[in-house]
C-alpha positions as CSV (number, residue, x, y, z in Angstrom):
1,X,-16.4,-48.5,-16.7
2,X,-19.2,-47.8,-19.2
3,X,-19.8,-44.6,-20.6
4,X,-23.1,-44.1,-18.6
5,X,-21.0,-44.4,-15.9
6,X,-18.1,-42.4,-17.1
7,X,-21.0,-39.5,-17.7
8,X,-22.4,-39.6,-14.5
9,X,-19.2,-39.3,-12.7
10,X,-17.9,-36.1,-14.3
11,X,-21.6,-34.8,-14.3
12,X,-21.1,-35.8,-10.3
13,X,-17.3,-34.1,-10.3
14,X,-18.5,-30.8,-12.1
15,X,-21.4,-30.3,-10.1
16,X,-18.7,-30.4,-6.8
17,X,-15.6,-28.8,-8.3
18,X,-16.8,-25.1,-7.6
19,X,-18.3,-26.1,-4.0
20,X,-15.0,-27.4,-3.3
21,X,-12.9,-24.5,-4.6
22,X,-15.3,-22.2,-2.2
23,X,-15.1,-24.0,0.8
24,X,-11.3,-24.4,0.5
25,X,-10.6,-20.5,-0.4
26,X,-12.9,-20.0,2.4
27,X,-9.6,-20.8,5.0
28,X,-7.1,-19.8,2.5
29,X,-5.4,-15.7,2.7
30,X,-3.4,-14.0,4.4
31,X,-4.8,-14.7,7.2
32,X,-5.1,-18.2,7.2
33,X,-8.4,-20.3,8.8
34,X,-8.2,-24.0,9.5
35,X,-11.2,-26.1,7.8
36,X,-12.5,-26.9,11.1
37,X,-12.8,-22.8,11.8
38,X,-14.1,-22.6,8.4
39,X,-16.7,-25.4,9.2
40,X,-17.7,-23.9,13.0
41,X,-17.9,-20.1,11.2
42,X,-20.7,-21.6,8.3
43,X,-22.9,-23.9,10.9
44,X,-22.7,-21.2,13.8
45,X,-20.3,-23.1,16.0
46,X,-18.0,-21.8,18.8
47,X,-15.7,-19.6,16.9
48,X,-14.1,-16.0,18.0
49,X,-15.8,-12.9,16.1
50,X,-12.6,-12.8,14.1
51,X,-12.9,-15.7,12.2
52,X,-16.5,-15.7,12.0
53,X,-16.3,-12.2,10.1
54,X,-14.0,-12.9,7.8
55,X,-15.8,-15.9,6.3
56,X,-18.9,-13.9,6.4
57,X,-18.3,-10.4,5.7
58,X,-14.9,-10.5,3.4
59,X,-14.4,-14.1,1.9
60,X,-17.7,-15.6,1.3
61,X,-19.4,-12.3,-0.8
62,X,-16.3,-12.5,-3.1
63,X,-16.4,-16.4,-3.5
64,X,-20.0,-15.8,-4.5
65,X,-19.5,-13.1,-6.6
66,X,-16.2,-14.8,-8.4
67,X,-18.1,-18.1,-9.0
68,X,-21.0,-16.1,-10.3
69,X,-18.7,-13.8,-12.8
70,X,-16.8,-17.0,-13.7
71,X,-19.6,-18.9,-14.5
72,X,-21.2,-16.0,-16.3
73,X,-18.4,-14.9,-18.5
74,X,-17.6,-18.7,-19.4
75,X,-21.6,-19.3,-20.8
76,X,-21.3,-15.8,-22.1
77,X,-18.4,-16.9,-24.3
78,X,-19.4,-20.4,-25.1
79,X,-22.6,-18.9,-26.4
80,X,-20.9,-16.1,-28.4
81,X,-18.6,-18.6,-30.2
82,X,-21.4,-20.7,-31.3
83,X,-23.2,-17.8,-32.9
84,X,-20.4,-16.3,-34.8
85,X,-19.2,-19.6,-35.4
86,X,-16.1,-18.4,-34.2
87,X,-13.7,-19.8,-31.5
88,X,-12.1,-16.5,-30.6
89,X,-15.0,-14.9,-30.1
90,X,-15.2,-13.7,-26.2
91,X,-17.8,-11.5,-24.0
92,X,-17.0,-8.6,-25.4
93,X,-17.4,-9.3,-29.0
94,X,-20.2,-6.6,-29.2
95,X,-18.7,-4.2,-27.1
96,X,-20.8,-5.0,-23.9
97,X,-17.6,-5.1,-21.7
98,X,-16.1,-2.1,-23.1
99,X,-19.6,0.0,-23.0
100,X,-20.3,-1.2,-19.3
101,X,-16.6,-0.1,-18.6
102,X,-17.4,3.5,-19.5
103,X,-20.7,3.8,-17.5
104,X,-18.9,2.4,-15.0
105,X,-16.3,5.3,-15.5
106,X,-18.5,7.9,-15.6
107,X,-20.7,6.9,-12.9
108,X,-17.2,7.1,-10.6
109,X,-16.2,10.3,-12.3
110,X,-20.0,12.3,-11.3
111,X,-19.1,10.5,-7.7
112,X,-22.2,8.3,-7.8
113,X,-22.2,5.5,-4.9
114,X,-21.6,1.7,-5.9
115,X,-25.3,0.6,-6.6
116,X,-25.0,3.3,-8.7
117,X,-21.7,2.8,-10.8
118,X,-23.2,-0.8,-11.1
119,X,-26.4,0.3,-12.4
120,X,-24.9,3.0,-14.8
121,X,-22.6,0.3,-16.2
122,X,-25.5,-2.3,-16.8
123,X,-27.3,0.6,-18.6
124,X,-24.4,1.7,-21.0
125,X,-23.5,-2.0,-21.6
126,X,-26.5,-2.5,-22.6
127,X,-26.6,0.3,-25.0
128,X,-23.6,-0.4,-26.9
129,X,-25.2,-4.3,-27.8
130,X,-28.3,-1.9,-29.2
131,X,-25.7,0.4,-30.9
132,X,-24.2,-2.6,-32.4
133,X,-27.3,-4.8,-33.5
134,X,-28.3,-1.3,-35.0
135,X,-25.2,-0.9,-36.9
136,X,-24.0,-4.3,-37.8
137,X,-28.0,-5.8,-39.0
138,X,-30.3,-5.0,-41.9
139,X,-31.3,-6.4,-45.2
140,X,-28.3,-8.6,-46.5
141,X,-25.9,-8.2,-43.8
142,X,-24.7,-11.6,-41.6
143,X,-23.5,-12.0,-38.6
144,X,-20.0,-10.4,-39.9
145,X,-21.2,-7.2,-39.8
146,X,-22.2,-7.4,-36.4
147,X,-19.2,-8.7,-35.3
148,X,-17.4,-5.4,-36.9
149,X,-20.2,-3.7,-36.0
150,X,-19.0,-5.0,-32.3
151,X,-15.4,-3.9,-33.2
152,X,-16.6,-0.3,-34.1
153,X,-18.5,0.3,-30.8
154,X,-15.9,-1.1,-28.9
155,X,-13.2,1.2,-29.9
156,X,-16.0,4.3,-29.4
157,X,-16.8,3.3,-26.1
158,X,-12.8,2.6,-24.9
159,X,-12.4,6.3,-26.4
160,X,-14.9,7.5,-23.8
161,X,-13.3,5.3,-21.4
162,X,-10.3,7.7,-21.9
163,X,-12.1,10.7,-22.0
164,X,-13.4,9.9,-18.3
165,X,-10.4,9.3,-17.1
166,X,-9.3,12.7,-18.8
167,X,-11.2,14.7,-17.4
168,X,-11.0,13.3,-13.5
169,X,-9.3,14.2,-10.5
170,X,-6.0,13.1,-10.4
171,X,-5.5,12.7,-7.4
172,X,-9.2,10.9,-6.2
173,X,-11.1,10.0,-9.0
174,X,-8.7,8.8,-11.4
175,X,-6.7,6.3,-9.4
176,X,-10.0,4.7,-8.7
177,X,-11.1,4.2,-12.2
178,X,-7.7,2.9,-13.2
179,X,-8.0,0.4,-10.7
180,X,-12.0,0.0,-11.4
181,X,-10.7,-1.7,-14.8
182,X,-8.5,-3.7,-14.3
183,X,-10.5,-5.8,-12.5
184,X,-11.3,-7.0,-8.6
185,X,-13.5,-8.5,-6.3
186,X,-12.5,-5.8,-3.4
187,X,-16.2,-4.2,-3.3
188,X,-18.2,-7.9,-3.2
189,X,-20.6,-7.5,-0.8
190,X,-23.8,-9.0,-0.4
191,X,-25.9,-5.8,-0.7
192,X,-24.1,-5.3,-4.8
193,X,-25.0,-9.0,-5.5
194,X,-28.3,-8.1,-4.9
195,X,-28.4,-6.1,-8.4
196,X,-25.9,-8.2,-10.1
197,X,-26.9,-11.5,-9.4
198,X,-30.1,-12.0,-10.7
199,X,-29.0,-11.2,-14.4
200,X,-26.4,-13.5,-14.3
201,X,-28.4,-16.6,-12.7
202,X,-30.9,-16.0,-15.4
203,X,-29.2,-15.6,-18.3
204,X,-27.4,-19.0,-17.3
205,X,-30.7,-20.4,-17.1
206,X,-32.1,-19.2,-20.1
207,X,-28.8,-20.8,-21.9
208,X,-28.6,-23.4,-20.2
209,X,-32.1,-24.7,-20.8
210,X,-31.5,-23.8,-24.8
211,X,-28.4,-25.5,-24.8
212,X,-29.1,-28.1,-27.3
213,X,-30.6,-25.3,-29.9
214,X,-27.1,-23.4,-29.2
215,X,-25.6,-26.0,-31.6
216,X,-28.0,-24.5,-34.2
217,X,-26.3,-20.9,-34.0
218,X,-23.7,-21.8,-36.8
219,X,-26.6,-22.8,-39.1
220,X,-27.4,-21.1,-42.2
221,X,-31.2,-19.4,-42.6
222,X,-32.1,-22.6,-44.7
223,X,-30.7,-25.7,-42.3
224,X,-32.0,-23.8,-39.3
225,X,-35.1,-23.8,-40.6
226,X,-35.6,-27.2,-41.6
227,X,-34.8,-28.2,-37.9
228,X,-38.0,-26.8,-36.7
229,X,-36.4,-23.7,-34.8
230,X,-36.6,-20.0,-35.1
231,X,-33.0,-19.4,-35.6
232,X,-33.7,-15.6,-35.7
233,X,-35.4,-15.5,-31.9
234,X,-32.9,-17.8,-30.7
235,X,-30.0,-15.6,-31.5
236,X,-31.7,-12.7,-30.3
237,X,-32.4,-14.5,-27.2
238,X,-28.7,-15.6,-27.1
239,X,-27.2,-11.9,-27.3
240,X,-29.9,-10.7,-25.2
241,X,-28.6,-13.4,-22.4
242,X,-24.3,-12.9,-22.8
243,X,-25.2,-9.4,-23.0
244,X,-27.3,-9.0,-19.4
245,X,-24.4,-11.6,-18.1
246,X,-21.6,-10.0,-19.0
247,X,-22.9,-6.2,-18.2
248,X,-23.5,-7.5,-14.8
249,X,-20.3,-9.0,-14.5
250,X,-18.2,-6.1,-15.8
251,X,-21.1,-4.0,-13.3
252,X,-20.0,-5.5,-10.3
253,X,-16.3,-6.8,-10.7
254,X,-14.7,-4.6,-13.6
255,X,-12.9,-5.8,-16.8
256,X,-11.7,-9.4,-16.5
257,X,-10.3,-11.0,-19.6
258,X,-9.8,-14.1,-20.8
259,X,-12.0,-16.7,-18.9
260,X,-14.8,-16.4,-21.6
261,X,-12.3,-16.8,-23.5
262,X,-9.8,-19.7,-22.3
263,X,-12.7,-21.8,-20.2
264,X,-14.8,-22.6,-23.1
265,X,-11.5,-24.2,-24.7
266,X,-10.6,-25.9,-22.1
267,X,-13.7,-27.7,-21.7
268,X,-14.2,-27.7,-25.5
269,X,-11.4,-29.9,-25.6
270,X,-12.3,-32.5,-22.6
271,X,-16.4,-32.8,-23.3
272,X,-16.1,-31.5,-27.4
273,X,-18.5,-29.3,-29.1
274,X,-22.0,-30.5,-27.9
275,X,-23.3,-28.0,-26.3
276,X,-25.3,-30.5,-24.0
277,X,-22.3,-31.2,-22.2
278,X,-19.9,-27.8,-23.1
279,X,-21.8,-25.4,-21.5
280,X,-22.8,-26.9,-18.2
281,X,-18.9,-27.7,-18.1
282,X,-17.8,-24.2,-18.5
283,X,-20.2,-22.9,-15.9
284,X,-18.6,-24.9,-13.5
285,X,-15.0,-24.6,-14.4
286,X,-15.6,-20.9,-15.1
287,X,-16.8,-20.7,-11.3
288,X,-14.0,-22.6,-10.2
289,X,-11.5,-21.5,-12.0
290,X,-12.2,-17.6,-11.0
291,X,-12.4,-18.3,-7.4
292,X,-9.2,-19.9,-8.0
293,X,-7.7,-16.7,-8.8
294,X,-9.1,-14.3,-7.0
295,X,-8.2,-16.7,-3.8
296,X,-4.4,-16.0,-5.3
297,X,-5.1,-12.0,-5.8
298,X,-5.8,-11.7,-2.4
299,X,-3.6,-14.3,-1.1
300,X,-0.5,-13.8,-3.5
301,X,1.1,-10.4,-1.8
302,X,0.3,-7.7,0.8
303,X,-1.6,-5.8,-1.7
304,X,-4.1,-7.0,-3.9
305,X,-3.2,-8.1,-7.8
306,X,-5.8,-6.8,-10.1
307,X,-7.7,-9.8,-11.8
308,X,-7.1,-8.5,-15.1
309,X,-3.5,-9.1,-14.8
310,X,-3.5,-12.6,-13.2
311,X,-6.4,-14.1,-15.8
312,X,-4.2,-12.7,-18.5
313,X,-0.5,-14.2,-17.2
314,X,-2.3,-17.3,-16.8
315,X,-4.8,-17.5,-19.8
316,X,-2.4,-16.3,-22.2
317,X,1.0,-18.7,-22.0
318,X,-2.1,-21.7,-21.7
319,X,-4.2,-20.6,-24.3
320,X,-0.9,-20.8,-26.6
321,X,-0.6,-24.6,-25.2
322,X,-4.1,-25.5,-26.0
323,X,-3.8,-24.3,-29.3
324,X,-0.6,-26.0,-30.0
325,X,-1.9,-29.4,-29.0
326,X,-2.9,-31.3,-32.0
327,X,-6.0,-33.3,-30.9
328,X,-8.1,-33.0,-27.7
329,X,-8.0,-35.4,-24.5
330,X,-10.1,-37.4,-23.2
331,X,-10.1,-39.6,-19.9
């Protein structure tokens, strides 16, 4: 098969792998729907109110929002790794996650409804990114110091985090931050992807249509510049992007690790480091791969495993197995 060929066909198999994953965690839970229920439910078929209102109302709205956050938090920490050059570098390498998690926290702790814990998260994750372009850029300083920078303001914003749940209610409000972060789909509803959708479909977008400059990131001042581009706007443009992502992702589904982290390798290692090819793959892995797991959290027990916990017992033990392999594969 040529290599035309063999292109085509995986750019035909990405574009299908999170389709499929929906439609078959669609029927899959604990209460378990046959594909042709699944099929009569979508195209407004004969099927009992039962069925029809758990594709609609519970599974579908947190198959949408985990394909979005997947595919969010994957281009979020492709595009982070190019521009620190870096290839541990994740979502939360300037403390968006971390800053979002404490607006989130706060907003729950003055008893604010869910549009408004998502909006107060978006706000402060925004504001620790500022914090940390402020602190980590001036004359002389690289991209380094805004990585520490990043460090800094995390480890601020985590101590408010604490302070939050300090000063709640033990017995209402701080069981429900504790379970805020450590991740979940529970609260998807199409009303909350209203307000978190739209930055995460954009700043994929905006990536996705720069994705041949994101190869540039690693450049120095001088090479950049003698390809023609404006390295300076494009990284701004690249933070500004992972940034809006990943404080609408945190915003609407908590703190969930690792698939910023562990999709971009993945893929890395399959389609290599052109970022023509790497970040249209981790968009769709990272969409399939989330509503992989959140079809288990649900699925898995009577109550509901926090995302946090399954992204980590799975990314971690695989992460070490990527790492250890000593060349890539290919197929």
């Amino acid at each position: 098969m040529g290599v035309g060929k063999l292109r085509l066909r995986w750019r035909i198999a990405l574009t299908l792998l999170p389709v499929a994953a929906g439609l078959l965690a669609l029927g899959m839970g604990r209460v378990p729907i046959s594909p042709g229920g699944v099929f009569a439910a979508l195209t407004g078929g004969d099927v009992d109110n039962l069925t029809r209102m758990t594709v609609f109302n519970l599974r579908l709205p947190r198959i949408l929002l985990a394909a979005l956050a997947g595919a969010g938090l994957s281009a979020a920490g492709c595009a982070f790794q190019s521009l620190f050059a870096n290839p541990l570098a994740t979502p939360d390498t300037l403390g968006v996650a971390s800053g979002a998690s404490f607006g989130a926290a706060l907003g729950l702790l003055l008893g604010l409804p869910l549009l408004g814990v998502q909006a107060m998260a978006m706000v402060m994750g925004a504001a620790a990114v500022a914090l940390t372009w402020l602190g980590g850029t001036g004359k002389g300083r690289g991209m380094s110091s805004i990585v520490l920078s990043g460090i800094m303001m995390g480890s601020l914003f985590n101590a408010l985090v604490s302070l939050v749940k300090f000063l709640a209610d033990e017995e209402s409000q701080l069981p429900a931050i504790t379970y805020w972060l450590m991740g979940g789909l529970n609260n998807a509803a199409f009303e909350t992807l209203l307000l978190g959708a739209p930055p995460i479909l954009m700043g994929i977008l905006i990536l996705y249509l720069l994705r041949w400059r994101l190869n540039l990131l690693p450049l120095s001042e001088d090479e950049a510049r003698a390809s023609g581009v404006n390295i300076t706007a494009l990284r701004i443009t690249t933070v500004i992007c992972a940034t809006a992502i990943t404080a609408a992702c945190v915003a609407m589904c908590g703190q969930v690790g690792w698939v910023g982290l562990l999709v971009p390798h993945m893929c890395r290692m399959k389609f290599g480091s052109n970022h023509l090819s790497l970040l249209p793959a981790s968009v769709s892995v990272g969409a399939a791969f989330l509503i992989a797991v959140d079809t288990v959290a649900r699925s898995a027990s009577a109550q509901e495993i926090p995302l946090s916990i399954l992204t980590a017992v799975i990314g971690a033990p695989f992460f070490i197995f990527l790492m250890r392999r000593k060349a890539g594969w290919n197929g």
